[in-house]
py3Dmol code that shows the C-alpha trace and the ligand (Angstrom):
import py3Dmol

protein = """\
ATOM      1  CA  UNK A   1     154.799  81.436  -7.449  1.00  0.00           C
ATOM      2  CA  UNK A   2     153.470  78.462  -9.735  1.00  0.00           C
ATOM      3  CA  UNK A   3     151.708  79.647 -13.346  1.00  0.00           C
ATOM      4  CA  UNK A   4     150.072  77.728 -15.003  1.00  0.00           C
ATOM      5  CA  UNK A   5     152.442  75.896 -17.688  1.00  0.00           C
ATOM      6  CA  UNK A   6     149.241  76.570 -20.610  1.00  0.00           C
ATOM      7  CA  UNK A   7     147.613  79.530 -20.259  1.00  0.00           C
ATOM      8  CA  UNK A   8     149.888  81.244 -17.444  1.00  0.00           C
ATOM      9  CA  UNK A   9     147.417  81.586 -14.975  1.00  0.00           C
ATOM     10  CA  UNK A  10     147.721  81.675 -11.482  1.00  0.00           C
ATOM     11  CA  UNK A  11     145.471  78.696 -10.046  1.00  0.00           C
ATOM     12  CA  UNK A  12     143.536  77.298  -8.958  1.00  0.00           C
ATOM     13  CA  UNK A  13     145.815  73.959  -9.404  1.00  0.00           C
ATOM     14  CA  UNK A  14     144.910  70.700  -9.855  1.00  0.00           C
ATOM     15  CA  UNK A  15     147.136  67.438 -11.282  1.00  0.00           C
ATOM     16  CA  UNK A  16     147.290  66.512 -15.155  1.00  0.00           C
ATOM     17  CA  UNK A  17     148.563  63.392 -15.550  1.00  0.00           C
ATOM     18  CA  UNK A  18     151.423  62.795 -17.965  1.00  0.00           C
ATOM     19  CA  UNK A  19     149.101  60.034 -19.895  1.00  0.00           C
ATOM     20  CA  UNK A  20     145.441  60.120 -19.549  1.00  0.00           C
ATOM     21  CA  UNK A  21     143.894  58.529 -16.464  1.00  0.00           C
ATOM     22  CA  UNK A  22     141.625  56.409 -19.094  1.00  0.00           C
ATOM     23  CA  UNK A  23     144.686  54.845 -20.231  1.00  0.00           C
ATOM     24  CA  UNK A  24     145.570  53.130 -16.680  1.00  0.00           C
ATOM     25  CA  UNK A  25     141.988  52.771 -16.761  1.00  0.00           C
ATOM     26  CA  UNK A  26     142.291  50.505 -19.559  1.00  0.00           C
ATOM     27  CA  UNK A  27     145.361  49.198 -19.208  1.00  0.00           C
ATOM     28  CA  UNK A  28     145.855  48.081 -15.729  1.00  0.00           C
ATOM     29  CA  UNK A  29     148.690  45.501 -16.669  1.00  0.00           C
ATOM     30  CA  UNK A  30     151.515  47.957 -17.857  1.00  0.00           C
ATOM     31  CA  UNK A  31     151.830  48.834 -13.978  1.00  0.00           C
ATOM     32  CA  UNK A  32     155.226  50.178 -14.051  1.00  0.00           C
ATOM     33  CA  UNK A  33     156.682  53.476 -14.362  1.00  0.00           C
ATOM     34  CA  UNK A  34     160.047  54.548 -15.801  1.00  0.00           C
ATOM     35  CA  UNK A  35     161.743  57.538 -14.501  1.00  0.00           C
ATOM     36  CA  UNK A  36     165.300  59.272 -15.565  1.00  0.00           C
ATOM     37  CA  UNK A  37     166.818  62.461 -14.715  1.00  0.00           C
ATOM     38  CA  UNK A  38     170.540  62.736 -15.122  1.00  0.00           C
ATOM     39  CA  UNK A  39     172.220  60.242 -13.494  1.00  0.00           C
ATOM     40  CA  UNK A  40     169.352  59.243 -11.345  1.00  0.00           C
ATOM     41  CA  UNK A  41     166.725  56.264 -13.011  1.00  0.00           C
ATOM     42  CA  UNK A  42     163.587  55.050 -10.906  1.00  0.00           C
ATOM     43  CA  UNK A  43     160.982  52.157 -11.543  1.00  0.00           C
ATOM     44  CA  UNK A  44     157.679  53.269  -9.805  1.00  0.00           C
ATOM     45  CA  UNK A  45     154.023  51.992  -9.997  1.00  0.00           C
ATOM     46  CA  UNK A  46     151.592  54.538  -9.942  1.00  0.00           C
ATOM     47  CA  UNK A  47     150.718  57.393 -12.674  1.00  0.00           C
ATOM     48  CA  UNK A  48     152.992  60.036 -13.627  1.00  0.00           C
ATOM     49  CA  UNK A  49     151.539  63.721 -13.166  1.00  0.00           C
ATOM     50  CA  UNK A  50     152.680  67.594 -12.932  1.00  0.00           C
ATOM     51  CA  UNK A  51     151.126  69.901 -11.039  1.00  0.00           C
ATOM     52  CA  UNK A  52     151.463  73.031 -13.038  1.00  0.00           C
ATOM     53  CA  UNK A  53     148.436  72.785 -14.499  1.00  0.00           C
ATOM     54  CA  UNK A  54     145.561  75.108 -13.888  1.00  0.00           C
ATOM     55  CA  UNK A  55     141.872  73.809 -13.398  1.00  0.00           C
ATOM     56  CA  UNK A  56     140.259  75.479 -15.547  1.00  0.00           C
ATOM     57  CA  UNK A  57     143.101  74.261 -19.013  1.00  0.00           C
ATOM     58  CA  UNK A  58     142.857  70.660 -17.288  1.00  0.00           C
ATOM     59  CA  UNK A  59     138.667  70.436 -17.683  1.00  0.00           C
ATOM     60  CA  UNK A  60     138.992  72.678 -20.385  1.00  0.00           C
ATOM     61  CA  UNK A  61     140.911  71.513 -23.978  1.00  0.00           C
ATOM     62  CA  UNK A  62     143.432  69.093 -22.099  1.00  0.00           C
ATOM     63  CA  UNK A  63     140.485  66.899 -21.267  1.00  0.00           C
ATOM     64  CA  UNK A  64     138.894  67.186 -24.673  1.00  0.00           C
ATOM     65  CA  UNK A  65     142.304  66.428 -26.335  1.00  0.00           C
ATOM     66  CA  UNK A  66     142.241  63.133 -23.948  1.00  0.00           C
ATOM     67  CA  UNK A  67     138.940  61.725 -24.581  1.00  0.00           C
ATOM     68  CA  UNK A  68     140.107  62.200 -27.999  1.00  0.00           C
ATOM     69  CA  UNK A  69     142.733  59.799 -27.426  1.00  0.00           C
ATOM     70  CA  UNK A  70     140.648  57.309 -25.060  1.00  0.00           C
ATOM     71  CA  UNK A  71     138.588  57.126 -28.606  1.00  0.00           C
ATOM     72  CA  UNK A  72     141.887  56.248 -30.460  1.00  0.00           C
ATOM     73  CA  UNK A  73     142.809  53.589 -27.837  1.00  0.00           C
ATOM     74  CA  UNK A  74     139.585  51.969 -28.351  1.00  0.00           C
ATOM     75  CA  UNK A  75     139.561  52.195 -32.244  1.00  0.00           C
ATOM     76  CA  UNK A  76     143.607  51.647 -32.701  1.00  0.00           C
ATOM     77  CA  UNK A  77     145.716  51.843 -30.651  1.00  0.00           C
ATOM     78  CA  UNK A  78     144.976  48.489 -28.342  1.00  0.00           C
ATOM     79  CA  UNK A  79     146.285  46.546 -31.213  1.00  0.00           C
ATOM     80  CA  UNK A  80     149.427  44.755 -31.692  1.00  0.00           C
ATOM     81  CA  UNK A  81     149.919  44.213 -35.251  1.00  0.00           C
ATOM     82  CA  UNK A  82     151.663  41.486 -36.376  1.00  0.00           C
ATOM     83  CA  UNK A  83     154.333  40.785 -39.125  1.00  0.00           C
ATOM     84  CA  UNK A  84     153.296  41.484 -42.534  1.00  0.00           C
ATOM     85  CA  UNK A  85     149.816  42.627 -41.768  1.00  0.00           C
ATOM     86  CA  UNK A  86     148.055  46.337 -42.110  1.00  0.00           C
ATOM     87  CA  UNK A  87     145.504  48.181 -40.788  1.00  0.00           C
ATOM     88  CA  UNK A  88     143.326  51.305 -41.810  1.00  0.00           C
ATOM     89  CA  UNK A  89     144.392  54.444 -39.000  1.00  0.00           C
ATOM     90  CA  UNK A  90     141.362  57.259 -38.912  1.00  0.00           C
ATOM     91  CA  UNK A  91     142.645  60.224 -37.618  1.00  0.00           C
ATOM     92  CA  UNK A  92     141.702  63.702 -37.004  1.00  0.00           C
ATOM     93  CA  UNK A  93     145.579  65.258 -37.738  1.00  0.00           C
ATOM     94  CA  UNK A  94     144.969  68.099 -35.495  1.00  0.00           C
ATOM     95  CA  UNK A  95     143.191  66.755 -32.394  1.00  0.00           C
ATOM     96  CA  UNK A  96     145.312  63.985 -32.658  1.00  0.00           C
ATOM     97  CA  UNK A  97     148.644  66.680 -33.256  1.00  0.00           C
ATOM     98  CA  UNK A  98     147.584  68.912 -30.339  1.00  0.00           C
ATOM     99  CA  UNK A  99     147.249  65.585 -27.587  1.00  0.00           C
ATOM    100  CA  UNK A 100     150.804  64.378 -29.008  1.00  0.00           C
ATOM    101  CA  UNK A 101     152.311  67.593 -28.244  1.00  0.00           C
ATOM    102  CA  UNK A 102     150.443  68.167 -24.852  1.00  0.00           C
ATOM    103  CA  UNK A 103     152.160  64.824 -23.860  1.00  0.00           C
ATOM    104  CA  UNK A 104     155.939  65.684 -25.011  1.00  0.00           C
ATOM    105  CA  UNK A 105     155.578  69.200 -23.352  1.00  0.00           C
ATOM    106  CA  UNK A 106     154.548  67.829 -19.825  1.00  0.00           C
ATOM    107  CA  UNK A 107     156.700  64.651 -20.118  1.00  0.00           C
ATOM    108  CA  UNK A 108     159.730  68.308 -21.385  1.00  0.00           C
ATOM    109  CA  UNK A 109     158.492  70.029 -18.203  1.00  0.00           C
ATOM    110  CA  UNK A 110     158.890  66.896 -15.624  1.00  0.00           C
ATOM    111  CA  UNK A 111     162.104  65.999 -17.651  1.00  0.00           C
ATOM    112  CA  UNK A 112     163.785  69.430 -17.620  1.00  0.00           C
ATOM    113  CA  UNK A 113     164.494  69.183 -21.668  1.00  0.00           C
ATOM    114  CA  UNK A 114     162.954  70.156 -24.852  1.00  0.00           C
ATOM    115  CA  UNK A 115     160.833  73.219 -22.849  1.00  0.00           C
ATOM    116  CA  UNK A 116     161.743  76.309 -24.567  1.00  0.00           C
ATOM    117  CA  UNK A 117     161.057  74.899 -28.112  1.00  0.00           C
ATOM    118  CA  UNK A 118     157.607  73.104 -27.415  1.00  0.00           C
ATOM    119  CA  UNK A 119     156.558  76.412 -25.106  1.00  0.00           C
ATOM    120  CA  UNK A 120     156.354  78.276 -29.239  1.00  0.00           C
ATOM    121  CA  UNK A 121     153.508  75.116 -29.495  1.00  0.00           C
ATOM    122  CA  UNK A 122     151.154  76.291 -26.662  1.00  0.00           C
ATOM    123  CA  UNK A 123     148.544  77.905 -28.823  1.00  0.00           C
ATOM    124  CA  UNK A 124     148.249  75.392 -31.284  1.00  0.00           C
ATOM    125  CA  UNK A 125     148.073  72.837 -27.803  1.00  0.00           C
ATOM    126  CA  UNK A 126     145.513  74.983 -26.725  1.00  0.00           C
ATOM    127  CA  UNK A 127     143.365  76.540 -29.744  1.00  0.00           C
ATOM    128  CA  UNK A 128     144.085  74.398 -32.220  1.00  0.00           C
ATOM    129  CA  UNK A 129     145.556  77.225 -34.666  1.00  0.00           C
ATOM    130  CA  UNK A 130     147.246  78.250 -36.388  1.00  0.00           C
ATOM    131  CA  UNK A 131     149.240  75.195 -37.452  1.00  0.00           C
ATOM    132  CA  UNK A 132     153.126  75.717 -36.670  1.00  0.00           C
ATOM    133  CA  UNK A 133     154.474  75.536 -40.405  1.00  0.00           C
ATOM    134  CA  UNK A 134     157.129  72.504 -40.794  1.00  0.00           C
ATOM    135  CA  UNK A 135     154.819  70.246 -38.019  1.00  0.00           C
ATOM    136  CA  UNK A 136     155.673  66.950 -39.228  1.00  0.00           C
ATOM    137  CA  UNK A 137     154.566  63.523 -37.636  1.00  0.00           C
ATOM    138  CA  UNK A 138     155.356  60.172 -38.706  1.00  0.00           C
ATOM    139  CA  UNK A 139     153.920  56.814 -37.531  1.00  0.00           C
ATOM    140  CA  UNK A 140     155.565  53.220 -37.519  1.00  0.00           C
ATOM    141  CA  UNK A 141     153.683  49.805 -36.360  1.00  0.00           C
ATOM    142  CA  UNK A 142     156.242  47.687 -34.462  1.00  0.00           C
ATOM    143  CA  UNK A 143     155.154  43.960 -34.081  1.00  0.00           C
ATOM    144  CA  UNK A 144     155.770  41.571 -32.043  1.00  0.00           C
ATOM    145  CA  UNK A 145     159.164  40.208 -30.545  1.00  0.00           C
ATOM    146  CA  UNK A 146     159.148  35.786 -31.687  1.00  0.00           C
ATOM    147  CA  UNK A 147     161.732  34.251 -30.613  1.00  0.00           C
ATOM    148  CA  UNK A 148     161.595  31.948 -33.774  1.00  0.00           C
ATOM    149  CA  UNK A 149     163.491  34.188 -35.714  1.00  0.00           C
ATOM    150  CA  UNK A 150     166.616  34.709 -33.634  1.00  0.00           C
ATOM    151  CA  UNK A 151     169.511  32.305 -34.387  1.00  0.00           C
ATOM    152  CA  UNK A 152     170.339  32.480 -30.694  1.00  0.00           C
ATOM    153  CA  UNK A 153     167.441  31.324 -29.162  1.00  0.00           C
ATOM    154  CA  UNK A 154     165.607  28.911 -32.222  1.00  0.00           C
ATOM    155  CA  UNK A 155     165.982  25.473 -31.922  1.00  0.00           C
ATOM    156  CA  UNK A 156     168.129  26.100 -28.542  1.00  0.00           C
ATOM    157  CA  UNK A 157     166.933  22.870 -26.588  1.00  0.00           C
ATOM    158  CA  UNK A 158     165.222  23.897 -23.534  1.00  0.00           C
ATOM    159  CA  UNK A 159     164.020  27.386 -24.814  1.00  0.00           C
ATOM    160  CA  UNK A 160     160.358  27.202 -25.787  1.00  0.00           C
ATOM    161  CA  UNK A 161     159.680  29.629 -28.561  1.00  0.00           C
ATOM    162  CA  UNK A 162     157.419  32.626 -27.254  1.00  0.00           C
ATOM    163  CA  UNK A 163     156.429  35.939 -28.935  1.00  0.00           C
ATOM    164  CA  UNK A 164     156.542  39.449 -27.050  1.00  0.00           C
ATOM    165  CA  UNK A 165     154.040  42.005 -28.101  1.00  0.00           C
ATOM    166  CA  UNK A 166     155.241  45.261 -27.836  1.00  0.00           C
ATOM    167  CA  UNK A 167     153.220  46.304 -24.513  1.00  0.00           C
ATOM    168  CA  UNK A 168     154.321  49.829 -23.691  1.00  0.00           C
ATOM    169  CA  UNK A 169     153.544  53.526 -23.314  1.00  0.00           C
ATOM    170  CA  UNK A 170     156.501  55.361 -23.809  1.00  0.00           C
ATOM    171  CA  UNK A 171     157.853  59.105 -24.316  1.00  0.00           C
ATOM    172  CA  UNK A 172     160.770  61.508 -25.081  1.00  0.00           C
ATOM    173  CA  UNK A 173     163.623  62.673 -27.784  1.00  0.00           C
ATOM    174  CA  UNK A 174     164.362  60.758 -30.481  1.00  0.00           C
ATOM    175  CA  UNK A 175     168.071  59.497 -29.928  1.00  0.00           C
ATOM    176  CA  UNK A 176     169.285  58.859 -32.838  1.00  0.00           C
ATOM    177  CA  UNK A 177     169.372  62.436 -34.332  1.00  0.00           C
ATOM    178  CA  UNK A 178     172.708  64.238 -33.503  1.00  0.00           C
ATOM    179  CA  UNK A 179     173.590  65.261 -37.296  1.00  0.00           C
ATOM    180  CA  UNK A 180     174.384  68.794 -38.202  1.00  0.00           C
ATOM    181  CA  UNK A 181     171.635  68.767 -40.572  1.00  0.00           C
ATOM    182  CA  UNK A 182     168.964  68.555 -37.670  1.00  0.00           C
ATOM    183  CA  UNK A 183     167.534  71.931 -36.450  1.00  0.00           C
ATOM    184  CA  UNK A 184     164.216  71.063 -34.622  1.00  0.00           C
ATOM    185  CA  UNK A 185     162.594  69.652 -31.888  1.00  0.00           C
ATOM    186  CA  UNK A 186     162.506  65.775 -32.304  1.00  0.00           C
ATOM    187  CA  UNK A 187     159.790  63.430 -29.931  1.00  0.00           C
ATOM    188  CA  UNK A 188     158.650  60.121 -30.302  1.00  0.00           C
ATOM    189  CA  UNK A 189     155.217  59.062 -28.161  1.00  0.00           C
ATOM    190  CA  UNK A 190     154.679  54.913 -27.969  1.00  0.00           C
ATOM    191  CA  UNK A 191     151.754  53.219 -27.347  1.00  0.00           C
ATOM    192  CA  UNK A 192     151.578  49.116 -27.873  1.00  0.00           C
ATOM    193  CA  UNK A 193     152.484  48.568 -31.554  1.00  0.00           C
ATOM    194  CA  UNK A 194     152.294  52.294 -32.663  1.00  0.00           C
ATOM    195  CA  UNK A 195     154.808  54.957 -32.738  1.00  0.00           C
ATOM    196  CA  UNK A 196     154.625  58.452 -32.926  1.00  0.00           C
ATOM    197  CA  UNK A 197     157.577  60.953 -34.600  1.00  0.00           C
ATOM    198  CA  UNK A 198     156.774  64.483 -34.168  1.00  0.00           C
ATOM    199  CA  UNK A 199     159.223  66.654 -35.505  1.00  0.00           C
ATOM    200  CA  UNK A 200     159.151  70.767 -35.748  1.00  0.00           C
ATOM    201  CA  UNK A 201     161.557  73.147 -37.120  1.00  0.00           C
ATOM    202  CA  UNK A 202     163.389  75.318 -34.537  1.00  0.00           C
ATOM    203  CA  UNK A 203     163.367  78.817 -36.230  1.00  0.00           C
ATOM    204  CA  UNK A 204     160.716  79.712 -39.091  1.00  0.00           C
ATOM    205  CA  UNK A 205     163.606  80.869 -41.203  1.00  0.00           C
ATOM    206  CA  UNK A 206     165.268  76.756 -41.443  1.00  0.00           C
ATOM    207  CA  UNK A 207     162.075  75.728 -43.078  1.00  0.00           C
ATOM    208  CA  UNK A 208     162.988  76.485 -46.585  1.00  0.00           C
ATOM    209  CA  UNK A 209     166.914  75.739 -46.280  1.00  0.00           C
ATOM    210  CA  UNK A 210     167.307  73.017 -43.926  1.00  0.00           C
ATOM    211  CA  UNK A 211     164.533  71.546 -42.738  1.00  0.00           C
ATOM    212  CA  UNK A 212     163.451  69.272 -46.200  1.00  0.00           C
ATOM    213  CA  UNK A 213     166.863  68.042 -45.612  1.00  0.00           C
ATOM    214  CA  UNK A 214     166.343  67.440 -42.457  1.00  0.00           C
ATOM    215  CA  UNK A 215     163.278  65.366 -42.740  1.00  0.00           C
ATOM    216  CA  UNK A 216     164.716  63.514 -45.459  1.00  0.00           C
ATOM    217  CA  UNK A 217     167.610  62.171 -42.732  1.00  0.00           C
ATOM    218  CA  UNK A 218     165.001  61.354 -40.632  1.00  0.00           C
ATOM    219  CA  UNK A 219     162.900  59.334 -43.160  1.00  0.00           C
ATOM    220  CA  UNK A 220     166.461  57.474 -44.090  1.00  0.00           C
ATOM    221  CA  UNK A 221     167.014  56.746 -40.480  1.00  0.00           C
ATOM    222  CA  UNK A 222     163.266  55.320 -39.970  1.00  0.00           C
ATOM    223  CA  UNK A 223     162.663  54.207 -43.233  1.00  0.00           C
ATOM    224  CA  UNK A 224     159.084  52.758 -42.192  1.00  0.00           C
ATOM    225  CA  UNK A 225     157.639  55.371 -40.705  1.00  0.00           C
ATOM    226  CA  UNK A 226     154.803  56.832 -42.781  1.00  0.00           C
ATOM    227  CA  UNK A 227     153.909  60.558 -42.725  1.00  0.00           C
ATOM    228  CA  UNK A 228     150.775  61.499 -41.682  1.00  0.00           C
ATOM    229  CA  UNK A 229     149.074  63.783 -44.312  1.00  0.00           C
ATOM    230  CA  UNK A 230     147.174  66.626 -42.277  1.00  0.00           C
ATOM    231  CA  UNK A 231     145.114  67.197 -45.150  1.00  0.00           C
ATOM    232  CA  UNK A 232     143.668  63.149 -44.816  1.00  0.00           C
ATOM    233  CA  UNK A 233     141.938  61.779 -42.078  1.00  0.00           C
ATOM    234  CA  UNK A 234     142.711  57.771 -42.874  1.00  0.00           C
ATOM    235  CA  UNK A 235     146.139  55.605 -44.231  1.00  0.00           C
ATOM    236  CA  UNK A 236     146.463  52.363 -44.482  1.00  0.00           C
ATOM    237  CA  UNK A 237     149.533  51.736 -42.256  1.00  0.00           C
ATOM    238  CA  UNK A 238     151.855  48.798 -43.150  1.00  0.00           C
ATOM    239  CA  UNK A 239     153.733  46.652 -40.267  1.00  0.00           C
ATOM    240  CA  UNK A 240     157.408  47.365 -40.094  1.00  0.00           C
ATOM    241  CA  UNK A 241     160.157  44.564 -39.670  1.00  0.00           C
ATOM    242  CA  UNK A 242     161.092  46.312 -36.328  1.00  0.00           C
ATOM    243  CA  UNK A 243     159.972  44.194 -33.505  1.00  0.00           C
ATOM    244  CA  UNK A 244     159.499  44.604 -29.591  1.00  0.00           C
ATOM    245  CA  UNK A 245     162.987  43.948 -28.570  1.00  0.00           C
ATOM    246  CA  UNK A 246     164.392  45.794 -30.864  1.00  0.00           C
ATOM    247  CA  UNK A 247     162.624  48.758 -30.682  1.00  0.00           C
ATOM    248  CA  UNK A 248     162.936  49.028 -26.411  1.00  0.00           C
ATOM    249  CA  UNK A 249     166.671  47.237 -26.367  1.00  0.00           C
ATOM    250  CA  UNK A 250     168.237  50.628 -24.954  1.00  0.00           C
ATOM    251  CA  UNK A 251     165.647  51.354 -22.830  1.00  0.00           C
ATOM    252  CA  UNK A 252     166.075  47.798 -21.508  1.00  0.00           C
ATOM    253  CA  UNK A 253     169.320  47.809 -20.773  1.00  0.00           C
ATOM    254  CA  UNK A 254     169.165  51.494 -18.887  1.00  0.00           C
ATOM    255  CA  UNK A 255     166.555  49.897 -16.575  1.00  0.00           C
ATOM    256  CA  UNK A 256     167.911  46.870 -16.150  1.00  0.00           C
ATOM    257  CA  UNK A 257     168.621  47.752 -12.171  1.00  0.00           C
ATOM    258  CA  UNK A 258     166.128  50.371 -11.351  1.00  0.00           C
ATOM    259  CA  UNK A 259     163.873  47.320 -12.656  1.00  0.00           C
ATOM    260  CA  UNK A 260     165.545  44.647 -10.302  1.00  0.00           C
ATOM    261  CA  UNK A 261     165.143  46.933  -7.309  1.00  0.00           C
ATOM    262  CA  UNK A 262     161.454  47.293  -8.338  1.00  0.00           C
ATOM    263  CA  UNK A 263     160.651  43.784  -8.592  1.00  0.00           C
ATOM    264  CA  UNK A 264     162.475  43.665  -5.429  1.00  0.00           C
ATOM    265  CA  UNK A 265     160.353  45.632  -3.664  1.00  0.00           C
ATOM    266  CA  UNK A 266     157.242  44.272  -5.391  1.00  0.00           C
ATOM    267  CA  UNK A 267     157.840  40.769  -3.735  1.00  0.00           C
ATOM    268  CA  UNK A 268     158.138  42.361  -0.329  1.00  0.00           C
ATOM    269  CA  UNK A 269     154.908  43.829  -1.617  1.00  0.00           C
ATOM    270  CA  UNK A 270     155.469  47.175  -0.893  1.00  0.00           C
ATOM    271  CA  UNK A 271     153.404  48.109  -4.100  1.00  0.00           C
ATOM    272  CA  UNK A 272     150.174  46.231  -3.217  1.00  0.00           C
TER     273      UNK A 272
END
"""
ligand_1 = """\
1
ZN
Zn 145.793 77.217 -17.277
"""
view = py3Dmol.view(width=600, height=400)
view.addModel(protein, "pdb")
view.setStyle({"model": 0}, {"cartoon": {"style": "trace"}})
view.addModel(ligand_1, "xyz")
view.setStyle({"model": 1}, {"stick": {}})
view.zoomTo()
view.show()
């Protein structure tokens, strides 16, 4: 029998999508869908949803937590910032907390990974308190890809320079962290130039010990990332030197042939 994955109810059922439906409302060009489990990698158009979500959590707090976000699309988040600039981020730490971690635990559920750590998070998801003690979240402005500054395509006769803004909505675990000194869950959500860290002790007892240390690898590893205070509700965020391509290489190289296959397809116009 299906319960729900928030509040353990038993129906009725309706589908929560993955991202909020106003954000393929808005953004109707970033039509393609990523997909890995194990071995097996899809490229799908359409919008990602799970089904274990009762009716009454989905009209409830999950769609306050996403009109919350529709308001930081439309404030922030539709920006691509370039090189060298900054820009003033308002933000409600625990709305904005509570959506990120909705996200990572239905993206866990769909992606078998990461449940059994972000199921502890489920009342803060759903009330809003009490704060899990160590929550830590990070943000970083990536800017857009220009070919200009890459020895191996400026000045390469035939290639006209072009920039690549860093169009994407993206989820998951942070990859780099496999270092003994890491005890916690470790997510990053994406959304056109900003990125999201959340990060979140395992056990209460590796907050004192460990988990300073462990933050500290994590700021050393993303040196640009800048913490969000949840005692503030603005920063002024500064553009990091990390742009487009280099911030989605892996990911474009893991694609590469689920994406081929898509655009395959696409032609034939089996996605119209
Ligand atoms: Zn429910």
């Amino acid at each position: 029998m299906t319960i729900c994955a928030y509040c353990g109810g038993d129906g009725p059922f309706t589908k929560e999508h993955i991202y909020p439906k106003c954000l393929y409302d808005l953004t109707p060009e970033q039509d393609i869908t990523f997909f890995e489990i194990g071995e097996e990698k899809k490229a799908f158009t359409g919008q990602a949803t799970v089904r274990d979500v009762c009716k009454s959590c989905n009209n409830g707090f999950l769609a306050k937590l996403d009109s919350y976000f529709c308001g930081l699309y439309e404030s922030s988040f539709y920006k691509f910032i370039g090189e060298g600039e900054q820009t003033a981020f308002e933000y409600d730490f625990d709305k904005l907390a509570r959506w990120l971690l909705k996200v990572e635990y239905n993206s866990a559920r769909t992606y078998k990974i990461d449940i059994h750590s972000m199921k502890l998070l489920i009342p803060y998801i759903r009330y809003g308190y009490p704060r899990p003690s160590g929550l830590a979240i990070f943000i970083q402005l990536v800017i857009p890809f220009d070919s200009d500054k890459y020895q191996s395509t400026r000045n390469t006769p035939g290639v006209t320079p072009y920039k690549l803004p860093p169009m994407n909505t993206r989820c998951g675990p942070i990859n780099f962290i496999e270092h003994e000194d890491w005890y916690g869950l470790a997510r990053f959500f994406a959304i056109n130039s900003y990125y999201f860290y959340i990060l979140h002790p395992y056990r209460e007892e590796q907050l004192k010990k460990q988990w300073k240390k462990a933050l500290q690898f994590f700021r050393e590893g993303i040196p640009s990332a800048q913490w969000l205070q949840h005692n503030k509700h603005a920063i002024v965020l500064n553009a990091s030197s990390v742009d487009a391509l280099a911030a989605t290489k892996s990911e474009i190289l893991r694609f590469r042939e689920p994406y081929e296959e898509f655009k395959k397809k696409k032609k034939k116009g089996k996605y119209d």
